[in-house]
Every structure is written in C-alpha cells, then in structure tokens.
N, C-alpha and C positions, 0 to 999 in steps of 0.2 A: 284560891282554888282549893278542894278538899275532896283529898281521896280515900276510898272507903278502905279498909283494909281488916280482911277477914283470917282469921286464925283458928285454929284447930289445937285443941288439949281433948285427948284420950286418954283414958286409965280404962283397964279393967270395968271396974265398978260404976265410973260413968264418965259420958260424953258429953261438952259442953260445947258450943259453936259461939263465938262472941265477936264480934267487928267491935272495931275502933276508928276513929274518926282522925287522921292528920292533916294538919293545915300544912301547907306549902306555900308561900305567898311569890307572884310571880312578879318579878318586877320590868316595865316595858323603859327598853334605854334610849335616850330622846336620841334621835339622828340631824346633824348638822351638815345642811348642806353649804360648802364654802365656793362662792362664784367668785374669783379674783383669787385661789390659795397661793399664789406664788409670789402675792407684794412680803417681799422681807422684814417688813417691819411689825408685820402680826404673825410672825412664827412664834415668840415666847407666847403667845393665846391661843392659839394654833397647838403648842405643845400640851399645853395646860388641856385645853379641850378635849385633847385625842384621849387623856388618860380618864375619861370620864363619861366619855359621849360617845356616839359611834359617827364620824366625817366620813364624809362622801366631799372629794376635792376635784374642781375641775379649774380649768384654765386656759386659756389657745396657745400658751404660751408651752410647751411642750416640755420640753428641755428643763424650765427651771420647777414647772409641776410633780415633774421624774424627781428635783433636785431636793422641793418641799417633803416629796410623799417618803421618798427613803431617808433624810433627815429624820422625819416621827417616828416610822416602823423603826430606826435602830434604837428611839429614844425610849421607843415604848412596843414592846414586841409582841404584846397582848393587847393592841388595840384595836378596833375595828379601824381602818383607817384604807380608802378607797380611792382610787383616781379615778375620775367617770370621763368621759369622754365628749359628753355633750352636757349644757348647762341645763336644759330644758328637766333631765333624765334625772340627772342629781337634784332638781327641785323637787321632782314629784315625788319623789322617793323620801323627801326629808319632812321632819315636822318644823325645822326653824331652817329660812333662807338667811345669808351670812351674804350681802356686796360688799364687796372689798378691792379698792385699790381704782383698775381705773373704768371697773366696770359698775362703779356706781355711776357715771357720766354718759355708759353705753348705752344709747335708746337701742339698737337693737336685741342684743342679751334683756335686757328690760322687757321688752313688749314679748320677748319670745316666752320669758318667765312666768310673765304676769299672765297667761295660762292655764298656770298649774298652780300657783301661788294662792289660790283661795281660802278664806281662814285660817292661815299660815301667819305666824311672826315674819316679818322680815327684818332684817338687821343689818341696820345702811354703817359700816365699818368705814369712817374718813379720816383721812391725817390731815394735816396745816390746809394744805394746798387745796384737796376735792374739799375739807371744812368751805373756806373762803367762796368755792364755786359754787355750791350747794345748799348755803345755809337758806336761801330765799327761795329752797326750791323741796324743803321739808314740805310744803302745804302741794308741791305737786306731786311728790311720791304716795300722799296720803290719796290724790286724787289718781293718780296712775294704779295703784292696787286699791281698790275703793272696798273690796273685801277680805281685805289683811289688814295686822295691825304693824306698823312702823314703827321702831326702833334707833334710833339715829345714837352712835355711840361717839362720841371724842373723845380723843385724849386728852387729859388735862397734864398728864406727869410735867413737875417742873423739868424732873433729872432722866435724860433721852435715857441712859443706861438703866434704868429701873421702870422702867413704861408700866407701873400698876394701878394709874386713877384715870376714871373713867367716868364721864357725864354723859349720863341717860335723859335721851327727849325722846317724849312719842305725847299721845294722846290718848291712847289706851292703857290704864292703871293695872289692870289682869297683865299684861304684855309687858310693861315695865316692870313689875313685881319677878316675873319668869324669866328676862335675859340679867337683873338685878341679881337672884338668886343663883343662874348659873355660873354668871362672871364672880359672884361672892365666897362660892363653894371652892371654886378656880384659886381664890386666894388673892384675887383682885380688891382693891376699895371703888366701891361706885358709889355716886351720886344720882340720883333720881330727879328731872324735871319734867312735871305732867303738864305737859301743854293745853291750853284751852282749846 
C-alpha cells in the first residue's frame, strides 16, 4: 500500500510543494480455525500457533475450551485467540480448518463444515487411536470436501514429552508446502508425503 504524503517548505523568497511517496507494506495474518481445541495433547501446537496466527477455537466441550482458551491468553497476552461458539462460524471465518481430536470421526460437525470449507486447507489433526480409525478414510475426506485441500498431520515423535515431528499427507503440493511452512516457522520438524 502507498501513501502520498505532501509537505510544505516556505521561505520568504520561495515556495516549494513537494509529495513523497511512502511504502507501508500491510501484512494479512492467517486465521486458524481449531474444531476439537480442547484434546490436551495439541496444546504445545495450539500454544505455538497462537503466538503467530490468529485461532478462532471451538468445542461442545465447554468447560475444558474455557480451560484451553485461558491457558494461551496467559501464555500469550497479545494474541488473537477466540472461543467461538459454533463450529460452522469459526470455519467461515478462518482461512485454514484445524479437526482435531474426536471430531475428525464426527460426520455431523463434518457435513455442517463442509459448507463453508470451500477452497480452504483443512487439517485432519490425529493421534495413535483416530490415526488407526482413519487412515483408510483419507480418500474420503478428500471426497467429503471435494473443494478443499486435505492435510492429514501424525505425529511421528518417538519421545510423548517432546511431541515436535510431524508427517504430512495430502494430495495437494500448494497445501502441503503452506501447513509444512507454518508448523516449520512454529519450530516443529515435519515431513512431507504427497499422495497420488
């Protein structure tokens, strides 16, 4: 963006009118919506996120979304960091959808999403267990959002207390490149698998 900016010098003897031209470069900050914010075991990414991103957090789970949301704000008090109230609102709002926990399994949050989700990254967040449930069901998320692109993140960390490597599948290279990059900025190690 560039705004003009005009000045005035006067003397006596003469008057000049001169603009200059300053650049201000604006920068737009990706918003993450998180469906499932309240499984415990993606709060260190969750924390990491919030100091970077702007989260929009929802969950039916009340109580322990209250418990996520004020965990961040004290961790990070200059963050954007939101509790929304309906999953539908915090998608539409967001540029990258986050399932996580045990609403990657929820056909209804699903189908309510899949909506708003158009042209959207989605990012299917699974630990051991939804991994196991889900793995044979990547070719239907692709087919449930048929105009987003899918993301499927595992954990790979050998050590539970240091949870920082992460394996990337999707099918879209643009979309693995952009959730690669943000979890890499985060201080994460990811791995990349581009699916045929």
């Amino acid at each position: 963006m560039a705004f003009l900016v005009l000045s005035q010098w006067n003397e006596a003897s003469s008057c000049c009118i001169f603009a200059s031209v300053k650049t201000r470069t604006m920068q737009n900050v990706t918003t993450i919506a998180v469906i499932g914010a309240s499984e415990e075991r993606n709060f260190p990414i969750l924390k990491e996120l919030s100091e970077r991103y702007h989260l929009l957090l929802f969950d039916k789970n009340e109580k322990a979304l209250l418990d996520i949301h004020e965990r961040l704000v004290a961790q990070n008090r200059h963050g954007y960091i939101e509790k929304m109230n309906c999953a539908v609102n915090a998608s539409w709002e967001a540029d990258i959808i986050i399932l996580s926990g045990i609403y990657v399994n929820d056909q209804d949050a699903i189908e309510k999403i899949k909506e708003v989700a158009t042209a959207k990254i989605i990012i299917i967040m699974e630990n051991e267990d939804d991994f196991t449930k889900s793995i044979s069901r990547q070719l239907s998320f692709d087919l449930i959002f048929p105009h987003s692109k899918i993301v499927e993140i595992i954990n790979v960390s050998t050590d539970k207390m240091a949870e920082k490597e992460f394996l990337l599948e999707g099918h879209d290279s643009k979309a693995l490149d952009t959730v690669s990059g943000i979890f890499d900025r985060c201080g994460f190690t990811t791995f990349v698998s581009q699916l045929n």
